[in-house]
Backbone as JSON, one array per atom type, in Angstrom:
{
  "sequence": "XXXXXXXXXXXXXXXXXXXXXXXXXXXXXXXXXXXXXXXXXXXXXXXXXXXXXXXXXXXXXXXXXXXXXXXXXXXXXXXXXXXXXXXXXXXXXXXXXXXXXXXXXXXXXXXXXXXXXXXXXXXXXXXXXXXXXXXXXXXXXXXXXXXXXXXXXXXXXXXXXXXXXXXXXXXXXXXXXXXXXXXXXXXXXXXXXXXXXXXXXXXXXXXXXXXXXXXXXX",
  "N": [[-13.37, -44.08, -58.2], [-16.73, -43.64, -58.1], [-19.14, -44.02, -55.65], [-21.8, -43.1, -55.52], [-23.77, -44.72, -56.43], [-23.77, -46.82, -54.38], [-25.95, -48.23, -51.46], [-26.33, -46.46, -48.84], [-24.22, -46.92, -45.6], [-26.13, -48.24, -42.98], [-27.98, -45.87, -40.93], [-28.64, -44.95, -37.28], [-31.04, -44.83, -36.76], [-32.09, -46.06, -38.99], [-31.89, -48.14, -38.1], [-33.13, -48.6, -35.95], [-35.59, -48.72, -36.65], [-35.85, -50.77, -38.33], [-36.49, -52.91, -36.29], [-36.11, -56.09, -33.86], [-34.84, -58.78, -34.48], [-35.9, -62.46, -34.3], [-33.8, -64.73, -32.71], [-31.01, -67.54, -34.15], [-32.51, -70.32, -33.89], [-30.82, -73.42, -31.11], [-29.85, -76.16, -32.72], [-29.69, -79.8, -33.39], [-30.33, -80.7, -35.92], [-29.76, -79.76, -38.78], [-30.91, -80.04, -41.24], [-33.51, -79.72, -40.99], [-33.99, -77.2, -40.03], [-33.03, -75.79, -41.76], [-35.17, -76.21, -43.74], [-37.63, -75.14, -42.51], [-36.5, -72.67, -42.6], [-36.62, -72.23, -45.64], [-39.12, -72.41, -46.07], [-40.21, -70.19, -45.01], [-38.85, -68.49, -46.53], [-40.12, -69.02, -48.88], [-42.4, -67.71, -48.7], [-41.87, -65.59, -48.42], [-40.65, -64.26, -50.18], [-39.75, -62.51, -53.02], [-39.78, -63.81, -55.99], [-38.13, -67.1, -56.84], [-37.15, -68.67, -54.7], [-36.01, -70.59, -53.99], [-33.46, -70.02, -55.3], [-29.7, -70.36, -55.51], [-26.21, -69.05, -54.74], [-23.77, -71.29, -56.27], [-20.51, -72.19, -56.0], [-17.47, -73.03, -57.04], [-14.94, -74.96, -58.68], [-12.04, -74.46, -61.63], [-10.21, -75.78, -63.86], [-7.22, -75.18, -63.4], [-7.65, -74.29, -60.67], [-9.08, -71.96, -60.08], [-11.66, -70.17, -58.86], [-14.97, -70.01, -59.23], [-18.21, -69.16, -59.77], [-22.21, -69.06, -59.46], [-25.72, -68.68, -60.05], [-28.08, -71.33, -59.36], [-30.87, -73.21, -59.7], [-32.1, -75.05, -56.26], [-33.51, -78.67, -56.11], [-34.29, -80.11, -54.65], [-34.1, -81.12, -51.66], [-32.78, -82.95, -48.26], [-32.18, -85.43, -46.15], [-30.26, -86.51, -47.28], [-29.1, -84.59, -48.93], [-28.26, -81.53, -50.9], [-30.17, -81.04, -53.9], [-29.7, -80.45, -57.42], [-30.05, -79.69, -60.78], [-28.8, -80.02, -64.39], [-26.82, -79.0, -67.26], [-25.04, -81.47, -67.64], [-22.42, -81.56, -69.19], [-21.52, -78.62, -68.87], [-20.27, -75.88, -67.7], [-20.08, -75.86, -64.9], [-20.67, -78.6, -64.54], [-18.72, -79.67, -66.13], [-16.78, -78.87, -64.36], [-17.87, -79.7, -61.67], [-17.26, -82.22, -62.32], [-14.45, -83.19, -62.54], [-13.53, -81.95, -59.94], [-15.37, -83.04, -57.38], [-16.44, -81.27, -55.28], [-17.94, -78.51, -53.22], [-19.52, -75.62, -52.76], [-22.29, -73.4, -51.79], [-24.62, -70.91, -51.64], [-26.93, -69.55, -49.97], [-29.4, -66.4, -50.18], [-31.59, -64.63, -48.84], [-33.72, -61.83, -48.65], [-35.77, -60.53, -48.1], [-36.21, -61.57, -45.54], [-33.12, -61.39, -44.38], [-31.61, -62.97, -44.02], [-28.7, -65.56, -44.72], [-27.6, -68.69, -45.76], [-24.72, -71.02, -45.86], [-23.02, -73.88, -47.33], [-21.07, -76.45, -47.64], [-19.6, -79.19, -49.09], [-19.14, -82.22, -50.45], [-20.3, -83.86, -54.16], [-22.31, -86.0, -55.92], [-23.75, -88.11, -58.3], [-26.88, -88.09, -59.04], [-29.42, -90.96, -59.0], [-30.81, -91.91, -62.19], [-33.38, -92.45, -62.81], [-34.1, -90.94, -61.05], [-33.62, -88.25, -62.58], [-34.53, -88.53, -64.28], [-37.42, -88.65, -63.85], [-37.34, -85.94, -62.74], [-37.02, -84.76, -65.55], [-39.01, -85.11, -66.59], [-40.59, -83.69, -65.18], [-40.57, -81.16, -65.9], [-41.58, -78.68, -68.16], [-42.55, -79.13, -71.71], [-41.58, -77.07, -73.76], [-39.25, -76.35, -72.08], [-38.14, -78.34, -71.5], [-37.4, -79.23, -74.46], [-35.35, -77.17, -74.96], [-33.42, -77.79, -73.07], [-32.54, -79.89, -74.51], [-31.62, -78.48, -76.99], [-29.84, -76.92, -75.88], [-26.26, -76.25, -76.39], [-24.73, -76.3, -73.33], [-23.04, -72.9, -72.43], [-20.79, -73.54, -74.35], [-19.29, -71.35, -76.92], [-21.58, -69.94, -79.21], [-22.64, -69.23, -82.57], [-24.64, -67.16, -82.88], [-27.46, -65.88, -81.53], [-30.04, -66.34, -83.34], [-29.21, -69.04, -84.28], [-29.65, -70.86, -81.92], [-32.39, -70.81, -81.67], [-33.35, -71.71, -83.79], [-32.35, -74.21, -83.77], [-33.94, -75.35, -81.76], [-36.72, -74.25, -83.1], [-36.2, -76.48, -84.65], [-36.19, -79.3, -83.24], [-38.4, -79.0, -81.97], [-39.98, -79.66, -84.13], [-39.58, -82.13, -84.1], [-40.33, -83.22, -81.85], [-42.55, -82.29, -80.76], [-45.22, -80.98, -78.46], [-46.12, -83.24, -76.86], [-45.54, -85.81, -74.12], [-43.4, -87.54, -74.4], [-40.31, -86.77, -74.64], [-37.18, -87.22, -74.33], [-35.35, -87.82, -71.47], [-31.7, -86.15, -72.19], [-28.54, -87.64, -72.17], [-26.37, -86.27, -71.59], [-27.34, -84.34, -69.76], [-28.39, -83.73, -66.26], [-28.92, -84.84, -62.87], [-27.12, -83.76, -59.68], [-26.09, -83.77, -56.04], [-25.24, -82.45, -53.27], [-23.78, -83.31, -50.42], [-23.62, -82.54, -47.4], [-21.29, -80.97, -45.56], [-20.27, -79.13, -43.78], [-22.57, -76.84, -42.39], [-24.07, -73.0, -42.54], [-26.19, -71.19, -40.81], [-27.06, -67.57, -40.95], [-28.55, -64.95, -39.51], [-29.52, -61.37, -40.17], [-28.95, -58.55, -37.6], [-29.67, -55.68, -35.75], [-27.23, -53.21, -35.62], [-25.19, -54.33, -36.7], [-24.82, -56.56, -35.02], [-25.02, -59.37, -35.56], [-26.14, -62.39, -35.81], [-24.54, -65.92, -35.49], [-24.65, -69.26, -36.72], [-23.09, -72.49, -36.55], [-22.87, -75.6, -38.02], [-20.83, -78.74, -37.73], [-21.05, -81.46, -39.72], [-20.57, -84.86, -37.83], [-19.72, -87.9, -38.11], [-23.1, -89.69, -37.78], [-24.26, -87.52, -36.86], [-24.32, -83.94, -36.05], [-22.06, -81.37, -34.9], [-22.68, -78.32, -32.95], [-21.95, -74.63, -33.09], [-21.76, -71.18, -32.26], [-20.8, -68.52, -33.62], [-18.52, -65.71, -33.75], [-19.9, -62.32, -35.05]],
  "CA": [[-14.67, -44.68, -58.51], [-17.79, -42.97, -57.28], [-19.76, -44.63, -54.12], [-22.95, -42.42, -55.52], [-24.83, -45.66, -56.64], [-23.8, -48.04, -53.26], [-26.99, -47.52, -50.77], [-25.51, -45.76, -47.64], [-24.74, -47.5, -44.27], [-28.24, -47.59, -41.88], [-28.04, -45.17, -39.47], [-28.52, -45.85, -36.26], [-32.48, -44.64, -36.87], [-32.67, -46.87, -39.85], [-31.48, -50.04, -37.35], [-34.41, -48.78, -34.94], [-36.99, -48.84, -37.71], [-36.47, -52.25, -38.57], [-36.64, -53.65, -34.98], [-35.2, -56.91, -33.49], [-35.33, -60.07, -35.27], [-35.44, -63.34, -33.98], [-32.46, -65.21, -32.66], [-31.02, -68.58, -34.63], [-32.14, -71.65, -32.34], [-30.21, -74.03, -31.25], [-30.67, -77.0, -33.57], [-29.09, -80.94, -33.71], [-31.25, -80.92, -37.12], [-29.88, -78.43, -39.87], [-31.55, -79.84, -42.22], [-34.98, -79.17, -40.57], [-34.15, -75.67, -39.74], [-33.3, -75.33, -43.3], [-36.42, -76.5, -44.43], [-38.16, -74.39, -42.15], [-36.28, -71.23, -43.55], [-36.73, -72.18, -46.57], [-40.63, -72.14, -46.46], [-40.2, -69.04, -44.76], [-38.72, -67.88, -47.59], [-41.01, -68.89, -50.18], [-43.75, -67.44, -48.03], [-41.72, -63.88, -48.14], [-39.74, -63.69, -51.64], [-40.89, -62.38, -54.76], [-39.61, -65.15, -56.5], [-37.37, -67.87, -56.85], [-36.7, -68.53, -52.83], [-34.81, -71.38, -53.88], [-32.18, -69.88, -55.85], [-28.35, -70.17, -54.81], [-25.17, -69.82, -55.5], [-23.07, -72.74, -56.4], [-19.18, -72.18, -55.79], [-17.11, -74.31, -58.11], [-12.96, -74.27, -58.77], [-11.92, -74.88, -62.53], [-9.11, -76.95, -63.71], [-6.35, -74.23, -62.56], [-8.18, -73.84, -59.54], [-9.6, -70.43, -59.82], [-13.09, -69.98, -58.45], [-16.26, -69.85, -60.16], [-19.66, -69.2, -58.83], [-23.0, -68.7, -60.28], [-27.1, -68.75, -59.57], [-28.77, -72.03, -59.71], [-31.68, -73.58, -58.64], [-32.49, -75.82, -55.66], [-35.02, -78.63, -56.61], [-34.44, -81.18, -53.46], [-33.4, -81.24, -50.11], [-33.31, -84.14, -47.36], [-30.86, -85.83, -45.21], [-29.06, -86.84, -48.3], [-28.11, -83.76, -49.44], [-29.06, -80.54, -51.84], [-29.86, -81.43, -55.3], [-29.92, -79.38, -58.6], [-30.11, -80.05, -62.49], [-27.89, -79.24, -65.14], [-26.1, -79.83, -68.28], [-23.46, -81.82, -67.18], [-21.24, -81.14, -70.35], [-21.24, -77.27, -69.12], [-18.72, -75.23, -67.47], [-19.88, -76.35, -63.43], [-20.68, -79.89, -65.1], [-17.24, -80.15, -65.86], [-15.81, -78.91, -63.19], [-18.22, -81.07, -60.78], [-16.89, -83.76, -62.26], [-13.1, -83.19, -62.0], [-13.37, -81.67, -58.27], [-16.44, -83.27, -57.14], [-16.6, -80.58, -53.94], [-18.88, -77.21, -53.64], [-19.82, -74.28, -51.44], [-23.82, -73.03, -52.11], [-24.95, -70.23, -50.41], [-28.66, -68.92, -50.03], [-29.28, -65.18, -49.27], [-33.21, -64.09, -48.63], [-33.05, -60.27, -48.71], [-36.71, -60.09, -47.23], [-35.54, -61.89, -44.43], [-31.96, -61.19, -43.96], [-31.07, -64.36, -43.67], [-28.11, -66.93, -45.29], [-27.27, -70.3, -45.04], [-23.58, -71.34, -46.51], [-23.13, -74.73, -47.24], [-20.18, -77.22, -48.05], [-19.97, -80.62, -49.22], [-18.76, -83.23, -51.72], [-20.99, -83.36, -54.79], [-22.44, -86.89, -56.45], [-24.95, -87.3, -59.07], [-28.01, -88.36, -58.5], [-29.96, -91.88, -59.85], [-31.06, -91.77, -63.17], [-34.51, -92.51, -62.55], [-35.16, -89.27, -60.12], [-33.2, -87.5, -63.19], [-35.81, -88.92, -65.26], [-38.4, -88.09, -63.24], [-37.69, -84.63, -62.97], [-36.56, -83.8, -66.41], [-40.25, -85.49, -67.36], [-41.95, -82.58, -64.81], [-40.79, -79.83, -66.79], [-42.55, -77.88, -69.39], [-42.01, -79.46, -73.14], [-40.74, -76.57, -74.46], [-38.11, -76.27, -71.3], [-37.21, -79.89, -71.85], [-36.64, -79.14, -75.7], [-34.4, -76.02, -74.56], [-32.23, -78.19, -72.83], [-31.48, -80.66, -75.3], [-30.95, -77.95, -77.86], [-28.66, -75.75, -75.34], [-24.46, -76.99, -75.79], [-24.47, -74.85, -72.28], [-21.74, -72.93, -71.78], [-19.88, -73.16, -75.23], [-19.67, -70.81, -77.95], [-22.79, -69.74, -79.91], [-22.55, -68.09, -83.83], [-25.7, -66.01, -82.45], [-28.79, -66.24, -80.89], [-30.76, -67.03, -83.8], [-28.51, -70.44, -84.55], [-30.46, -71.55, -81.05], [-33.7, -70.66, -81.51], [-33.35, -72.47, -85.2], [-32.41, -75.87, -83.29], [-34.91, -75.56, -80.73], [-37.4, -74.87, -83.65], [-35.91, -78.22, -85.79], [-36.42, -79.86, -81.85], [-39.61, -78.5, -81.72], [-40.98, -79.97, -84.88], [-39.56, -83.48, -83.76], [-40.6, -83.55, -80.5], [-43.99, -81.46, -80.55], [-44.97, -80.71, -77.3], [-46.11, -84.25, -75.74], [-44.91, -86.43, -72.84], [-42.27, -88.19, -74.48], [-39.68, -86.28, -75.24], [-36.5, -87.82, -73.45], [-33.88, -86.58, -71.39], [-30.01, -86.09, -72.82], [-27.53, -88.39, -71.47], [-25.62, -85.11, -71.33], [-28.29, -84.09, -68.26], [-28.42, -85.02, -64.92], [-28.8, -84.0, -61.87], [-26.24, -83.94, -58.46], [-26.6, -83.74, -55.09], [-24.3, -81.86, -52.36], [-23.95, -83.99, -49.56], [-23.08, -81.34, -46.42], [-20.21, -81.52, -44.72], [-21.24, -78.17, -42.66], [-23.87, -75.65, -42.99], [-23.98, -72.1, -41.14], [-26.97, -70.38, -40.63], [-27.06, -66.2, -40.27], [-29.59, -63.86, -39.11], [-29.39, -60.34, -39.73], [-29.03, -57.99, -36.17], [-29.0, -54.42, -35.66], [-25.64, -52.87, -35.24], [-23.61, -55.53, -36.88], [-24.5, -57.87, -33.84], [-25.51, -60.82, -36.45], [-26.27, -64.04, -35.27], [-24.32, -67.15, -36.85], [-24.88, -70.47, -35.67], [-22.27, -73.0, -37.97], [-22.76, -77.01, -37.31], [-20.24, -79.33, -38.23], [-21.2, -83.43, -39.33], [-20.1, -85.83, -37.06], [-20.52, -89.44, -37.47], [-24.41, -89.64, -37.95], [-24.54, -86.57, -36.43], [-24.44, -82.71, -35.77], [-21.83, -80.8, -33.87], [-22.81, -76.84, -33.5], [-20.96, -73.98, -32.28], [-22.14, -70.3, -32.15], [-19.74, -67.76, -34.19], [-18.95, -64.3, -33.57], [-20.08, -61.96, -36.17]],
  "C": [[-15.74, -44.03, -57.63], [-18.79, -43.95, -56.77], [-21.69, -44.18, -54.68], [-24.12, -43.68, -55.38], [-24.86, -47.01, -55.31], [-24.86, -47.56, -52.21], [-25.72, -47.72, -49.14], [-25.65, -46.61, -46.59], [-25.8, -47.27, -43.65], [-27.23, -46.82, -41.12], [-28.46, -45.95, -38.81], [-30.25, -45.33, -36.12], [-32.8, -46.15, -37.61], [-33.02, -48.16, -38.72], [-32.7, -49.94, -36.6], [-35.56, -49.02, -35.73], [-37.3, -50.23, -37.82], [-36.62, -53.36, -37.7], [-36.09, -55.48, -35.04], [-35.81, -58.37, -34.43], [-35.04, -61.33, -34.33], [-34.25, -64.07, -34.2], [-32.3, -66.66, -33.33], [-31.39, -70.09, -33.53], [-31.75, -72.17, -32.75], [-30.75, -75.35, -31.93], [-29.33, -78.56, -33.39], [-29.4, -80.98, -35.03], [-31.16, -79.96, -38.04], [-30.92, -78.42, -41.14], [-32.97, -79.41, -42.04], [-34.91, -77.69, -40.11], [-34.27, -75.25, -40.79], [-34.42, -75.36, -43.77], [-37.98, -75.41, -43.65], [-37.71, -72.83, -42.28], [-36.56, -71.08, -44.5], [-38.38, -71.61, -46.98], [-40.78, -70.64, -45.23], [-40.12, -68.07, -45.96], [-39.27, -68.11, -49.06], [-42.15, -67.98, -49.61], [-43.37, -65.45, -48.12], [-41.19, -63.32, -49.68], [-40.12, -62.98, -52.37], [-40.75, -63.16, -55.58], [-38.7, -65.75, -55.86], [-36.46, -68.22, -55.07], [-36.12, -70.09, -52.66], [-33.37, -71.56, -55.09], [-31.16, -69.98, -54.73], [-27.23, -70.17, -55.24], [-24.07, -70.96, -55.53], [-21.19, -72.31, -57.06], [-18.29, -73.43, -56.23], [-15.4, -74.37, -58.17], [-12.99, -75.21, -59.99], [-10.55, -75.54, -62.31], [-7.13, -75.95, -63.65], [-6.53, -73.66, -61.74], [-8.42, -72.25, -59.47], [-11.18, -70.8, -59.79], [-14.11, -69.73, -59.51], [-17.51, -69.83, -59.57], [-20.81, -68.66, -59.9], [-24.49, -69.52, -60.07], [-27.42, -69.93, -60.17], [-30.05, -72.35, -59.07], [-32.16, -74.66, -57.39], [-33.8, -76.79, -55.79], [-35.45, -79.92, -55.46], [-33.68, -81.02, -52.22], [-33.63, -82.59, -49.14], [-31.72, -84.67, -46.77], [-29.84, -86.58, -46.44], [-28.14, -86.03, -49.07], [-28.8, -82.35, -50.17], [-28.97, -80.9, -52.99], [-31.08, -80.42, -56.34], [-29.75, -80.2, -59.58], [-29.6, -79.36, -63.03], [-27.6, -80.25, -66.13], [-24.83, -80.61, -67.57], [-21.67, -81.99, -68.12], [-20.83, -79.3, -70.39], [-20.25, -77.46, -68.52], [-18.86, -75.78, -66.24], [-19.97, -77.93, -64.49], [-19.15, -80.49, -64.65], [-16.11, -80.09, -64.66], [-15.93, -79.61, -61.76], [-17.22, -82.44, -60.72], [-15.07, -83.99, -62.11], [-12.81, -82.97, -60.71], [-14.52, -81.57, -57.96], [-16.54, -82.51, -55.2], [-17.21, -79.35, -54.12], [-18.46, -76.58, -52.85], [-21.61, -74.16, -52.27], [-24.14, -71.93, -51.27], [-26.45, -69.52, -51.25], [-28.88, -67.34, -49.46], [-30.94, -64.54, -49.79], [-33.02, -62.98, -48.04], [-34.07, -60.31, -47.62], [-36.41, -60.43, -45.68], [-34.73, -61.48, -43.82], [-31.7, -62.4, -43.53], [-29.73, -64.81, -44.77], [-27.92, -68.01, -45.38], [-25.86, -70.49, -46.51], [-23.35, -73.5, -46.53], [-21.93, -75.51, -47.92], [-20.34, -78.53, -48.11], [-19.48, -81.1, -50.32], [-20.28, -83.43, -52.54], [-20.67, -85.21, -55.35], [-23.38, -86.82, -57.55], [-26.16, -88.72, -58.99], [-28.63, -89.42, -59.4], [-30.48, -91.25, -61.47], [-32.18, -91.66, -63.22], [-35.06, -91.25, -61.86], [-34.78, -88.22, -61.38], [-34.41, -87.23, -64.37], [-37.11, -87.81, -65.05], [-38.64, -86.72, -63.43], [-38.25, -83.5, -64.36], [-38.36, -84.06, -67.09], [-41.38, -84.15, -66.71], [-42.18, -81.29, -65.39], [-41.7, -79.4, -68.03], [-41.8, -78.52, -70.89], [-41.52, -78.58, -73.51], [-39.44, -75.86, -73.5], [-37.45, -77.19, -71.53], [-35.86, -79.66, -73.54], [-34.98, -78.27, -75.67], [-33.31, -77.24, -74.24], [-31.43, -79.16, -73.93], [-31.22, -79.64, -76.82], [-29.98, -76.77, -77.31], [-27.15, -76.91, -75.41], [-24.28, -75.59, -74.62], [-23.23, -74.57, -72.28], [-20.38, -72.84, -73.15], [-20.28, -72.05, -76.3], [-20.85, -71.15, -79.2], [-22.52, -68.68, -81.07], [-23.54, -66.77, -83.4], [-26.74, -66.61, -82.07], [-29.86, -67.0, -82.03], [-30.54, -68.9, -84.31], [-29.45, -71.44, -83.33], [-31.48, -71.22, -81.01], [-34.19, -71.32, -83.04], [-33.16, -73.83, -84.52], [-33.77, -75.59, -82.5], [-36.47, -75.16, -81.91], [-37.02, -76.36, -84.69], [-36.44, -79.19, -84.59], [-37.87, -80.31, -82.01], [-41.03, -79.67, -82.59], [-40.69, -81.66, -84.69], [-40.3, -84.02, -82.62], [-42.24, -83.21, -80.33], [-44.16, -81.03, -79.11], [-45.93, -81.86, -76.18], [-45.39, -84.62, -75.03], [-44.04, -86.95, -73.08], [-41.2, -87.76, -75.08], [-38.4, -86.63, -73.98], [-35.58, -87.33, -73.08], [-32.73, -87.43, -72.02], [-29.4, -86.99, -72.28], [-26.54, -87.21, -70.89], [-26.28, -84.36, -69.69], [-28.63, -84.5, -67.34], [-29.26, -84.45, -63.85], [-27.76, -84.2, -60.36], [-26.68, -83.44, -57.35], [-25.09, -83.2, -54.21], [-24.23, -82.71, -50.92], [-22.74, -83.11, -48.44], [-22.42, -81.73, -45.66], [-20.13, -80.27, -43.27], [-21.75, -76.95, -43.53], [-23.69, -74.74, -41.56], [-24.98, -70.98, -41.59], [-27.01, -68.99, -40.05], [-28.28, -65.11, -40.59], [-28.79, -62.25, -38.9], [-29.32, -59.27, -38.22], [-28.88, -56.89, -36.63], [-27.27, -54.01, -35.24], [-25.07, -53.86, -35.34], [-23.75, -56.97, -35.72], [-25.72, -59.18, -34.21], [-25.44, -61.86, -35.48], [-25.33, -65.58, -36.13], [-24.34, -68.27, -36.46], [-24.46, -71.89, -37.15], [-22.41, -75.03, -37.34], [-21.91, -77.83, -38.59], [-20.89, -81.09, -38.74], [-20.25, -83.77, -38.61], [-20.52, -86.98, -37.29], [-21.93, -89.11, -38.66], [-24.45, -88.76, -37.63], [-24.06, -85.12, -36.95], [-23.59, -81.91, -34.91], [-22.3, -79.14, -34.07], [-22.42, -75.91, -32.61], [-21.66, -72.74, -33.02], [-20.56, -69.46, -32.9], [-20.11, -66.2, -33.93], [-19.01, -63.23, -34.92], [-18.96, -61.54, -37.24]]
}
């Protein structure tokens, strides 16, 4: 297999070019560090600086992963939206446990995250699915995510039949099929890029009400 298209290790110029980055502080409070990376990383992205991926295991335990978006955070947990009749859906709901991980290029940053997975009131589900755009809303209730499709035009034929039911006012209601869940962190580990491999990782466990955190070597 040819290497031609993988971009080459830095030299040891490159590493001087891009000079030292700040170190991870120490934190009792992940979730407030998070939140302060995070708006770091809207402030640097080009988009979407709260995508992530969402690490899943099907029902013969083989792995699954794949980009979603982040649309809440808080001491309760990370929470996203979805069909919940797709492929994570289902598998949420049989092995209600994750992984998530965040990776901001501009930065060099990650954050990995583990946790049992619930789903979230009905009312905030509401809420949300009401902030979207009418013809995002329609989308969802004419997407079966995740299963076989005759062709593309078969969904763009429901979503106009949708279309002409729904129009594009305020009341167009969410699915029962749609939710949203929440990750509730069991530990999170924050890493900062370094020159020469000498990364930063700083991994805190829950405790209790609390925070334990322990420094890792790269």
């Amino acid at each position: 297999m040819s290497s031609s298209v993988i971009p080459p290790t830095p030299s040891a110029a490159d590493y001087a070019d891009s000079g030292d980055r700040p170190l991870i502080p120490e934190t009792a409070d992940p979730i407030a560090l998070f939140a302060r990376w995070m708006a770091d990383a809207r402030a640097s992205e080009p988009n979407d600086a709260n995508a992530m991926s969402l690490a899943t295991v099907d029902a013969d335990g083989n792995p699954d992963v794949r980009i979603v978006l982040l649309k809440g955070v808080d001491e309760t947990g990370f929470t996203f939206f979805t069909n919940l009749e797709s492929a994570k859906g289902r598998q949420l709901a049989a092995h209600p446990n994750a992984a998530l991980g965040f990776h901001w290029k501009s930065l060099r940053r990650q954050v990995r995250v583990r946790g049992s997975i619930t789903r979230v009131p009905d009312a905030e589900a509401d809420a949300y699915f009401a902030s979207r755009a009418p013809q995002s809303r329609i989308s969802a209730i004419a997407s079966d995510q995740s299963r076989p499709i005759a062709n593309r035009a078969a969904f763009e034929q429901r979503i106009a039949e949708l279309s002409t039911v729904y129009g594009d006012g305020p009341d167009i209601p969410r699915p029962e099929f749609w939710g949203g869940l929440c990750l509730a962190p069991t530990e999170i580990e924050f890493w900062q890029d370094q020159a020469f491999r000498m990364h930063d990782r700083l991994k805190l466990y829950r405790k209790g009400e609390g925070w334990i955190s322990l420094r890792l070597y790269p």
